[in-house]
C-alpha positions as CSV (number, residue, x, y, z in Angstrom):
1,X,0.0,0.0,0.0
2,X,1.0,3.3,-1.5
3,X,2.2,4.9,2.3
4,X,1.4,2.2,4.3
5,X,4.6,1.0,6.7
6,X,6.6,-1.5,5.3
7,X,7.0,-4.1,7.4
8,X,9.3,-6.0,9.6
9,X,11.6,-7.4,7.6
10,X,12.8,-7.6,3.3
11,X,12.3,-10.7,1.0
12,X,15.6,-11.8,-0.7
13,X,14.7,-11.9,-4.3
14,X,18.0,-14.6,-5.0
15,X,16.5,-17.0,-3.3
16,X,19.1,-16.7,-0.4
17,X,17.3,-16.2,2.1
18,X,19.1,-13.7,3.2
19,X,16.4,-11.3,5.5
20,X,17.1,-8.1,6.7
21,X,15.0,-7.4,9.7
22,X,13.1,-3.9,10.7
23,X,15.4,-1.9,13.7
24,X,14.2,1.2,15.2
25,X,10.6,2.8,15.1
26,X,8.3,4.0,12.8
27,X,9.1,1.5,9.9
28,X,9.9,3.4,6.8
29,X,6.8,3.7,4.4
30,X,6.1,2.8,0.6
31,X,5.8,5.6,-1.8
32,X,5.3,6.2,-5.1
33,X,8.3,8.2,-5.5
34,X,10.0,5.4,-7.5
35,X,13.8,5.1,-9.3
36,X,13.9,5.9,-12.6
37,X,14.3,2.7,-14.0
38,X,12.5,-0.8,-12.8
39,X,10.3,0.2,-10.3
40,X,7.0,1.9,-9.1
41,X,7.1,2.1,-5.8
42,X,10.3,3.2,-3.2
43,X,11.0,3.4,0.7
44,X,10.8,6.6,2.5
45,X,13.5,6.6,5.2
46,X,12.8,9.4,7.9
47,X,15.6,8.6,9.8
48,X,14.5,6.7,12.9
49,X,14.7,3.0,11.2
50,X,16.5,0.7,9.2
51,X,17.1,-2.8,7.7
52,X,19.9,-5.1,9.2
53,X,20.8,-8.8,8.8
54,X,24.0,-10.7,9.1
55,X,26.7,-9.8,6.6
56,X,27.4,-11.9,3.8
57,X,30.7,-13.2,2.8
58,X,31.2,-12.2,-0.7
59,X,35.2,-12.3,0.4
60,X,37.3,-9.0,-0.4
61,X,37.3,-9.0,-4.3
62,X,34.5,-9.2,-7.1
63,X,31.6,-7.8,-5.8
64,X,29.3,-5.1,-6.0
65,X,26.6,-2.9,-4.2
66,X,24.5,-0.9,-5.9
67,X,21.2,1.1,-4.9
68,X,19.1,4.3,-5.8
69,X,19.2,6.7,-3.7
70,X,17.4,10.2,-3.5
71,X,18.5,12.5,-0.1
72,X,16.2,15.0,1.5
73,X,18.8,15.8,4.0
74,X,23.0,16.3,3.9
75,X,25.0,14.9,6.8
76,X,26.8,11.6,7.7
77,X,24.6,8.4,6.4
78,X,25.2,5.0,5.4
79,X,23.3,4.4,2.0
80,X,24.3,0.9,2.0
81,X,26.8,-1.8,3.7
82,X,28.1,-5.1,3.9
83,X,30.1,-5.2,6.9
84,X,31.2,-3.0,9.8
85,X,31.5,0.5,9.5
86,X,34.6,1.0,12.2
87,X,36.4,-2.2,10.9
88,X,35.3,-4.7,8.2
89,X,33.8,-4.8,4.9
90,X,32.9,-1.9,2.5
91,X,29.5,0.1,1.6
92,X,28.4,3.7,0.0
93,X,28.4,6.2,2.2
94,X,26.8,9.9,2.0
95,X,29.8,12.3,3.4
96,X,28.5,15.4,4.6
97,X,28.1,16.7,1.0
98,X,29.3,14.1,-1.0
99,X,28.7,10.6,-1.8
100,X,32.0,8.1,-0.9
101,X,32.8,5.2,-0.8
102,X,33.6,3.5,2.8
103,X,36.0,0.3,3.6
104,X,36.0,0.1,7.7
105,X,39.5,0.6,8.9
106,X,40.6,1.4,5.4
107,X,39.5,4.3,3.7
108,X,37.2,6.9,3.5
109,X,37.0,8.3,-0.3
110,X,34.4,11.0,-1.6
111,X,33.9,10.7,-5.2
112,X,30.8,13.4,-6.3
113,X,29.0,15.7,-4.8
114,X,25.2,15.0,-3.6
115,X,22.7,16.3,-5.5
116,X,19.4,16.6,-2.7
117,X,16.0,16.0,-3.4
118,X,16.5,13.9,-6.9
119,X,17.6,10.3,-7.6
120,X,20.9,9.0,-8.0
121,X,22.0,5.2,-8.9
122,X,25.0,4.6,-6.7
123,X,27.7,1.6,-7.5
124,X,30.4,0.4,-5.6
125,X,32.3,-2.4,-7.6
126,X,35.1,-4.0,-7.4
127,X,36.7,-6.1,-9.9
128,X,40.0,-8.2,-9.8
129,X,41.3,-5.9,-7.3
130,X,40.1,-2.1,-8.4
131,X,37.5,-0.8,-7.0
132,X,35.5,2.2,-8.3
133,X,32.3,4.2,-7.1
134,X,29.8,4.8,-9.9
135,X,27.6,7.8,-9.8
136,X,24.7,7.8,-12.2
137,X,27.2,5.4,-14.3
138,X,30.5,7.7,-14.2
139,X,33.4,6.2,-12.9
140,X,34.1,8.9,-10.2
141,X,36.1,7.2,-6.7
142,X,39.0,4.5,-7.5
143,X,41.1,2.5,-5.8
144,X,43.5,-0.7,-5.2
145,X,43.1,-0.4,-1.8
146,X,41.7,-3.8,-0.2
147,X,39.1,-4.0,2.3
148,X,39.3,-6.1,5.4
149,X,37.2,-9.3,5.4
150,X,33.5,-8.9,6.0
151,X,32.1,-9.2,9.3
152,X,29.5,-7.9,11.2
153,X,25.9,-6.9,9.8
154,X,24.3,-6.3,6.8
155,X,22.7,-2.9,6.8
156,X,20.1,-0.3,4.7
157,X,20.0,3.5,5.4
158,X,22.3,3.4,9.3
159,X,25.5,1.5,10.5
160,X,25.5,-1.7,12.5
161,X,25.0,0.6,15.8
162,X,21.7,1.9,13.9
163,X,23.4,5.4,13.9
164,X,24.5,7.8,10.6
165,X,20.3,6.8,9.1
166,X,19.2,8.3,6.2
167,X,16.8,10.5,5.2
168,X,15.3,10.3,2.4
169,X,14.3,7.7,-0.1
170,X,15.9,4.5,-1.2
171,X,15.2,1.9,-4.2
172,X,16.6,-1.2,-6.1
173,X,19.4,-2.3,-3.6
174,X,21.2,-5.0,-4.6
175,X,24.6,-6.8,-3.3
176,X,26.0,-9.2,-5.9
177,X,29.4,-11.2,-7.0
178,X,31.6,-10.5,-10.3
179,X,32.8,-12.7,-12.6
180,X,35.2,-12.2,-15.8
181,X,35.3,-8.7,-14.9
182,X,32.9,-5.7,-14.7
183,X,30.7,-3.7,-17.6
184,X,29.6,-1.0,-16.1
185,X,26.7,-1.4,-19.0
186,X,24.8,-3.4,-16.1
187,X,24.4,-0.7,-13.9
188,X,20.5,0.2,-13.1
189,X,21.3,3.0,-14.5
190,X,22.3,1.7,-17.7
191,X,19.5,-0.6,-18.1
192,X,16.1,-0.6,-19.8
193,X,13.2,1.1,-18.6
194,X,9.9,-0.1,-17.5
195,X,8.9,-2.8,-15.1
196,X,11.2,-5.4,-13.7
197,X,11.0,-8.7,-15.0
198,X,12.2,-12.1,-13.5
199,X,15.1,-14.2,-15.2
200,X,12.2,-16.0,-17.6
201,X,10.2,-12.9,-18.3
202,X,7.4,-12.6,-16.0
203,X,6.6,-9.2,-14.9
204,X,7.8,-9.2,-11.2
205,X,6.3,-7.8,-8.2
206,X,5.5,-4.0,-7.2
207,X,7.9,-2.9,-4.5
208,X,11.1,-1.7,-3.0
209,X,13.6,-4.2,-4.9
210,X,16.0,-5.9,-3.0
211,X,18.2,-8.5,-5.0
212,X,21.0,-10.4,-2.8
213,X,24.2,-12.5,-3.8
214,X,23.2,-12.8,-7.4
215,X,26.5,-12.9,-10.0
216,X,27.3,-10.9,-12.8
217,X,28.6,-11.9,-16.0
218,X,30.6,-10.2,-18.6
219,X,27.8,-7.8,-20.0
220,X,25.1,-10.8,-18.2
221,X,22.9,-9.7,-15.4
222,X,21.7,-13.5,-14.3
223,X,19.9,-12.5,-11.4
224,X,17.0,-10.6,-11.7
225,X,15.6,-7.8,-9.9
226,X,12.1,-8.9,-7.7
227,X,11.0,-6.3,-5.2
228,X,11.5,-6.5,-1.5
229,X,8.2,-6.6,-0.2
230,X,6.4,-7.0,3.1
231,X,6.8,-10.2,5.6
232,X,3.8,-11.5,7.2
C-alpha cells in the first residue's frame, strides 16, 4: 500500500534467504516516488529506522553494491553496507556533501557531490582488485586499496550501531558477485526502462527491490531484480 509502513523485515529476491529485519521505530513507508528505471514504488527513510541482517561473505574482491538513492537531507549516512562501518567490509556512504565510498578501517573516499532532493543510482564495484564508485554510471572514486574481510551486519540507510540513518528515499538495492570482470553497462542505470521482469520474463512484483548475492557476468545480469516486499 502506497504509504502504508513497510513491514518488519525484506524478502531476498536470490532465493538466499538472506532477510534483513526492521530496527528502530516508525518503519519506513512505501511511496510512489520510485527510481527511474525498474520500479514503481520506493521506501521513504525518515531517519529513525532501518534494515539489518547478518553480513554476507562475498570475500574481499569481485563484488558489487548498488542502490538508488534520492537524499532530502546532507549529513553523515550509510546508503548501503556489507560489513562494519569501524572495521570490516565496504559500503556507499553519504559524506557530509558528497557521496563516498567506505571500507571500515581502510579508507574513506568521496567521489561526487550529492545532489538533494532527486535520484541517483549509486555503485560500488570491485573487480580483480580495483575498486570504483559509480555515480549515475561515471566512474568517479578509485582504488587498489583492499578491504578487510566482511564481518559484522548487513545494513540499509544506518551502521551496524543503527546510527548515521538516512533521510530520504531508497530503491533497487542489490549486493551481488563478479565474474570475468565488470561492464559498467549493467548498472541500473544503464538498463532498460519499464517494469522489472524475473530471469524468464514474467513481470515481477511492485515494491522496493532488493536482489542479494546474485552474480554478474561479462555484460550478463543472471539474477533478476524482484521487489522487496512485506513479511507476514
Amino acid at each position: 500500500m502506497i504509504g502504508g509502513a513497510a513491514g518488519n523485515a525484506t524478502a531476498d529476491s536470490s532465493g538466499n534467504s538472506n532477510v534483513l529485519g526492521l530496527s528502530g521505530s516508525p518503519a519506513p513507508t512505501f511511496s510512489s516516488l520510485a527510481a527511474p528505471k525498474n520500479s514503481t514504488v520506493s521506501m521513504l527513510f525518515g531517519g529513525t529506522s532501518n534494515y539489518a541482517g547478518p553480513a554476507m561473505n562475498t570475500g574481499t574482491d569481485n563484488w558489487g553494491i548498488e542502490i538508488w538513492a534520492y537524499p532530502t537531507s546532507a549529513g553523515n549516512r550509510v546508503v548501503i553496507y556489507n560489513g562494519n562501518t569501524s572495521n570490516a567490509g565496504y559500503g556507499i556512504y553519504q559524506h557530509t556533501s558528497n557521496w563516498a565510498l567506505l571500507y571500515g578501517g581502510i579508507i574513506l573516499q568521496d567521489a561526487a557531490p550529492v545532489a538533494l532532493n532527486q535520484w541517483t543510482d549509486l555503485a560500488l564495484v570491485r573487480s580483480n582488485g580495483s575498486a570504483t564508485l559509480y555515480v549515475n554510471g561515471v566512474a568517479h572514486a578509485l582504488t587498489t586499496a583492499t578491504p578487510n574481510a566482511v564481518a559484522g551486519n548487513m545494513v540499509i540507510a544506518a551502521n551496524q550501531l543503527g546510527t548515521e540513518r538516512f533521510v530520504g528515499y531508497l530503491d533497487e538495492g542489490r549486493l551481488f558477485t563478479v565474474s570475468g570482470g565488470f561492464d559498467p553497462a549493467n548498472l541500473q542505470v544503464n538498463g532498460p526502462g519499464g517494469p522489472a521482469t524475473s530471469a524468464a520474463g514474467a513481470p515481477a512484483l511492485s515494491g522496493f527491490g532488493l536482489l542479494l548475492l546474485a552474480t554478474l557476468l561479462v555484460a550478463v545480469a543472471t539474477g533478476a531484480m524482484v521487489r522487496m516486499r512485506r513479511q507476514e
